[in-house]
C-alpha positions in Angstrom: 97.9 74.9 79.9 97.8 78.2 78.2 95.8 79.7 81.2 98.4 78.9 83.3 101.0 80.5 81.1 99.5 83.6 81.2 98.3 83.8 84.4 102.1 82.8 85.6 103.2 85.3 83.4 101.4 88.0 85.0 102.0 87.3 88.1 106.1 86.9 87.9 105.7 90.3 86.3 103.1 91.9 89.3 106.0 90.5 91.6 108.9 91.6 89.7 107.3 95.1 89.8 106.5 95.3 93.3 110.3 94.9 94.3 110.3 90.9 94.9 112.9 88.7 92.8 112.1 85.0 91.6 112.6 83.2 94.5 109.6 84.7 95.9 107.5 83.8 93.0 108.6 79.8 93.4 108.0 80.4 97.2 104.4 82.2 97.0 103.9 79.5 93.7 104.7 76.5 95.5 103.2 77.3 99.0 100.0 79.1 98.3 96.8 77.1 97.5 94.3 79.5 96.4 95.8 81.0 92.9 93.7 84.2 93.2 95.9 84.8 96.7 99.0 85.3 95.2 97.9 88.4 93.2 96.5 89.1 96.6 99.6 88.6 98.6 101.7 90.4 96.1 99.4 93.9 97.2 99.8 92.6 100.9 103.3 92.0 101.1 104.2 95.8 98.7 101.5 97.7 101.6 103.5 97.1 104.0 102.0 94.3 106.1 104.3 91.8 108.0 104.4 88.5 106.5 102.5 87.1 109.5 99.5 89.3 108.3 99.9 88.1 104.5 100.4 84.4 106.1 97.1 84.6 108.3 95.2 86.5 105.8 96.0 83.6 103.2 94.9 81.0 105.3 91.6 82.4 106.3 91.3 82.6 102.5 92.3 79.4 101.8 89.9 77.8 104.9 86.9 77.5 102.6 88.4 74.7 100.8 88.5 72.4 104.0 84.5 72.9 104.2 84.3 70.9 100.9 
């Protein structure tokens, strides 16, 4: 559990950073699989890509788990 902790932690506080309130961080929490892709989608979404890039982008990611 602590892992989690932390890693939440930093994350809310990449977001937070980057502009983005807490809604965002339940949104990105509670609809991206892949936890690595929300530090990902945090760069994506403060460069400037719409969020149909970041959206596409995350599910390419996120396609190697139907292989297993």
């Amino acid at each position: 559990m602590a892992g989690y902790v932390v890693l939440g932690t930093g994350f809310g506080i990449l977001l937070r950073d980057a502009g983005y309130g807490v809604l965002w961080a339940f949104a990105m929490s509670a609809l991206i699989y892949a936890g690595s892709m929300q530090y990902v989608g945090v760069s994506l979404l403060s460069g400037g890509v719409s969020l149909l890039t970041a959206a596409l982008s995350t599910l390419m990611v996120n396609a190697r788990h139907l292989i297993a």
